[in-house]
MARSE-969237 format. One record per residue: residue number from 1; chain; residue in one letter; x, y, z of N, C-alpha, C, O in turn. Coordinates in steps of 0.2 Angstrom, whole numbers. Last residue first. Layout:
residues N
REC  milo  tornu  gulo   n_xx   n_yy   n_zz  ca_xx  ca_yy  ca_zz   c_xx   c_yy   c_zz   o_xx   o_yy   o_zz
REC   NUM      A     A      X      Y      Z      X      Y      Z      X      Y      Z      X      Y      Z
...
END
This chain:
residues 110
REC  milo  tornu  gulo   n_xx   n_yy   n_zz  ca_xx  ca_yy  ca_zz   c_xx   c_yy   c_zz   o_xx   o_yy   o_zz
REC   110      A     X   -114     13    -88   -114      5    -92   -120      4    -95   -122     -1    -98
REC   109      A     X   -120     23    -82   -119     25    -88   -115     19    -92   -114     19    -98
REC   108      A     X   -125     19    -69   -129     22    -75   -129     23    -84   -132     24    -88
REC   107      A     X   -114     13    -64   -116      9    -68   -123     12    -72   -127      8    -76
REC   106      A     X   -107     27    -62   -104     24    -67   -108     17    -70   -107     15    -76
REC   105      A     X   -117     33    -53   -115     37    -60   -113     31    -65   -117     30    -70
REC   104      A     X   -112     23    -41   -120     25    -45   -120     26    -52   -121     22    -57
REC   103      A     X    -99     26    -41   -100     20    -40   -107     19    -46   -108     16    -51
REC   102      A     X   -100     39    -35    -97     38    -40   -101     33    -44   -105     34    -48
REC   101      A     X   -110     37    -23   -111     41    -30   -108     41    -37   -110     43    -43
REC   100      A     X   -100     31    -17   -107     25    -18   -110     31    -23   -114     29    -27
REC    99      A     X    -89     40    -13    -89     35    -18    -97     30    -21    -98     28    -26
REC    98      A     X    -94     58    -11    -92     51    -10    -94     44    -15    -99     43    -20
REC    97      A     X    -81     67    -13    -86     65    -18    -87     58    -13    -83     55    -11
REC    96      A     X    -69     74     -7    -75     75     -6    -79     73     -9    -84     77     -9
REC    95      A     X    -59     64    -14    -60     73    -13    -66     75    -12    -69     78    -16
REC    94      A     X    -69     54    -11    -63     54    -13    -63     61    -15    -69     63    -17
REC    93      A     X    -74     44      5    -77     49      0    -69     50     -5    -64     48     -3
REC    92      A     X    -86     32     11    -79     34      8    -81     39      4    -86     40      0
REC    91      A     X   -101     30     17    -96     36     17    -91     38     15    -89     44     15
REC    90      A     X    -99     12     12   -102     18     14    -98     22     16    -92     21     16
REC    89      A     X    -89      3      6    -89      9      5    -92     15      8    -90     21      7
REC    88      A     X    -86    -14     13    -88     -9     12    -88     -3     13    -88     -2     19
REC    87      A     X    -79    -25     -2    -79    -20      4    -85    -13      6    -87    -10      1
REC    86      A     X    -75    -31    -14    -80    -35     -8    -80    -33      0    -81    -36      5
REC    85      A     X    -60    -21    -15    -63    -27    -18    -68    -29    -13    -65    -29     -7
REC    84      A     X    -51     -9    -23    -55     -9    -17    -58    -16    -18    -59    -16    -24
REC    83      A     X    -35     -8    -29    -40    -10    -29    -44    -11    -22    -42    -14    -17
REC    82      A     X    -25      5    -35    -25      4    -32    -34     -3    -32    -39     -1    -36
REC    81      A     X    -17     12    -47    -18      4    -45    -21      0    -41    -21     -6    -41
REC    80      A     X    -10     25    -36    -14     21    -44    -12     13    -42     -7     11    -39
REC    79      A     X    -10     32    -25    -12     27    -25    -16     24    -32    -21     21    -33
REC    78      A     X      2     42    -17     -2     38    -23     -3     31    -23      1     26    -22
REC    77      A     X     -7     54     -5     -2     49     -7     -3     47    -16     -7     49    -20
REC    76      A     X    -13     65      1     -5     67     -5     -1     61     -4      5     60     -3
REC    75      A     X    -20     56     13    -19     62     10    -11     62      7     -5     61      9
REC    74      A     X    -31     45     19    -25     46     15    -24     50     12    -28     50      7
REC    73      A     X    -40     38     34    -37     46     28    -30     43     26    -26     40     29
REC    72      A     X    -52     30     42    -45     32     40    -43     37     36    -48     40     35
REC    71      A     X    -62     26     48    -62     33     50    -54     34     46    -51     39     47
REC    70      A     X    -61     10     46    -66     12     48    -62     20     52    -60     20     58
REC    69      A     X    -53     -3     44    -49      4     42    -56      8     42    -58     10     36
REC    68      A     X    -53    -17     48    -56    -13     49    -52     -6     49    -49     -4     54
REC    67      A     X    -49    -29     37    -47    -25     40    -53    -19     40    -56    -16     35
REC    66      A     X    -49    -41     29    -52    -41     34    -52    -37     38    -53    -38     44
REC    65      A     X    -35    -38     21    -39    -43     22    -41    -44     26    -38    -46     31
REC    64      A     X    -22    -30     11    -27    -28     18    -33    -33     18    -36    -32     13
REC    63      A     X     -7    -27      4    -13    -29      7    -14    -31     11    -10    -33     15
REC    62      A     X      6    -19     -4      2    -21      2     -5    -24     -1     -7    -22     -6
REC    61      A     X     16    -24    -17     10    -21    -17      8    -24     -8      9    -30     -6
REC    60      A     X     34    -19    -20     28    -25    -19     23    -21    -14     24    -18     -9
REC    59      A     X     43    -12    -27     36    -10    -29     31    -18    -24     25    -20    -26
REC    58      A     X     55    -14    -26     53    -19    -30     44    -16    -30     40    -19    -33
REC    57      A     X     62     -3    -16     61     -4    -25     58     -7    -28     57     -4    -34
REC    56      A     X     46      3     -8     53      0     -9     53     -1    -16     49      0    -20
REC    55      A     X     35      9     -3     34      0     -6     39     -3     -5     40     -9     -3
REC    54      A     X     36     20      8     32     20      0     35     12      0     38     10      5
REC    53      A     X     33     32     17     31     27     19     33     27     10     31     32      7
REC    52      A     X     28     49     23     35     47     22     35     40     19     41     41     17
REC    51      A     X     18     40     36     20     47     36     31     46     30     37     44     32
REC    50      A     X      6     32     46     13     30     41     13     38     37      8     42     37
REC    49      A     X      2     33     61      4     36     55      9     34     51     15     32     53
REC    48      A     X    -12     25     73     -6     23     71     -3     29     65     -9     31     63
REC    47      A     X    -24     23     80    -18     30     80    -12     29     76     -8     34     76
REC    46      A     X    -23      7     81    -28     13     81    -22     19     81    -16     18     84
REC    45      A     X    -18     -6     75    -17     -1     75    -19      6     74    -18     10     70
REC    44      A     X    -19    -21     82    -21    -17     82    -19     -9     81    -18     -5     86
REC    43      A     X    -17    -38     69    -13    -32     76    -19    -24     77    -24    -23     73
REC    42      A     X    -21    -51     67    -22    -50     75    -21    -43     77    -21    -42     83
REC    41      A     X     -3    -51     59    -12    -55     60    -13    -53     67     -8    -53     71
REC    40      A     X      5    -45     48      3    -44     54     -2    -47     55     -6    -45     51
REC    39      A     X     23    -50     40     13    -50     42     11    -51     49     13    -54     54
REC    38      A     X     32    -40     28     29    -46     37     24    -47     36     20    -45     31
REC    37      A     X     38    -37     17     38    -46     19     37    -48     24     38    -54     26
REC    36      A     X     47    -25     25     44    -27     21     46    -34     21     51    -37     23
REC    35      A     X     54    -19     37     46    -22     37     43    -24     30     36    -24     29
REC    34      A     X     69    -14     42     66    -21     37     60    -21     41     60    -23     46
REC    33      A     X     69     -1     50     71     -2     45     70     -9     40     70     -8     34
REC    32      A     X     55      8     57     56      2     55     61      1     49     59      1     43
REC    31      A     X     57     19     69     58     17     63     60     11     62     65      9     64
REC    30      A     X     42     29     79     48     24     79     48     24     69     44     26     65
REC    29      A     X     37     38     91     39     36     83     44     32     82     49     31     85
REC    28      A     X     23     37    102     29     33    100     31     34     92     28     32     88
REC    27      A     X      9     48    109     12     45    104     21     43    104     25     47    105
REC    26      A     X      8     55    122      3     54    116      6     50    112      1     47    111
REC    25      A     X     19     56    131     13     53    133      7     52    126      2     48    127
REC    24      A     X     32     51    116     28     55    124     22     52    127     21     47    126
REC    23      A     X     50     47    115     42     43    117     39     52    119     42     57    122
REC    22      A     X     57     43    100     55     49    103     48     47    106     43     45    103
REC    21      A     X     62     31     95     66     39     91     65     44     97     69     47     99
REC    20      A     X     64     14     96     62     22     97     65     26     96     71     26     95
REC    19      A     X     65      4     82     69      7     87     66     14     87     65     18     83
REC    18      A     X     56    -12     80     56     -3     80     61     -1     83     62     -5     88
REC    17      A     X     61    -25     73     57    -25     79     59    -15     78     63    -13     74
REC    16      A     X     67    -32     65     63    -29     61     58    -26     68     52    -25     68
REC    15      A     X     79    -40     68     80    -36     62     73    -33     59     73    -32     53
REC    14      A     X     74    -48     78     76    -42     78     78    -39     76     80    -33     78
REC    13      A     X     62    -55     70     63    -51     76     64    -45     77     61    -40     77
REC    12      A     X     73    -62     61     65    -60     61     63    -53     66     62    -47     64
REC    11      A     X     80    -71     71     82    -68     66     78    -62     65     80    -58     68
REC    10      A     X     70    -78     79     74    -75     81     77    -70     77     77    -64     79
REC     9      A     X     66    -87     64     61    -82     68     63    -76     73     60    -71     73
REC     8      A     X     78    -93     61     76    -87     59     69    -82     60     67    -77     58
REC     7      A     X     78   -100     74     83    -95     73     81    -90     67     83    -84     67
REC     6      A     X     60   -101     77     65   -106     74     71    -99     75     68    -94     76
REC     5      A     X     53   -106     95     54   -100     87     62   -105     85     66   -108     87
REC     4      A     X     42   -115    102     47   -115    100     48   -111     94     44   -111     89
REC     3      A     X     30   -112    110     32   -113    104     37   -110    103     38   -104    104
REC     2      A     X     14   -108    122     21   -109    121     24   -111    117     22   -117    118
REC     1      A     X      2    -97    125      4   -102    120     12   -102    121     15    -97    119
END
């Protein structure tokens, strides 16, 4: 596909492209210092660690839409507020509980 990029696409860019820290044959670290207010469509991130990672000041919330986070973990984060919507939960578990037992419990008890 060829398309003209506008200069603040070029802008864009390079104020947001990774600089490497440290390659091996297993894995790339890099740091992104402006990645807030991107979007990724189409990306692939298998292996990927956000590690250290939080919103920023103004607290603006990610999201995830149509996304295959199938085998993931989030450990010693926080996550209030957090909402799961028109996904599915099979095996999700949350300290060990899995959630479709939660899920059960609670419209037993509506």
């Amino acid at each position: 596909m060829n398309y003209m990029k506008s200069s603040i696409d070029i802008l864009l860019y390079y104020a947001t492209r990774p600089k490497r820290i440290e390659t091996t044959k297993q894995f790339s670290i890099c740091r992104f210092k402006f990645f807030s207010n991107s979007e990724m469509i189409f990306g692939t991130l298998g292996g990927v660690n956000f590690i250290d990672t939080n919103l920023g000041e103004g607290k603006m919330p990610i999201s995830f839409d149509r996304c295959d986070l199938e085998g993931s973990k989030f450990s010693n984060s926080n996550l209030r507020i957090v909402e799961i919507q028109n996904s599915d939960v099979t095996g999700m578990k949350i300290d060990d509980v899995p959630v479709e037992k939660l899920i059960d419990a609670y419209y037993r008890i509506e």
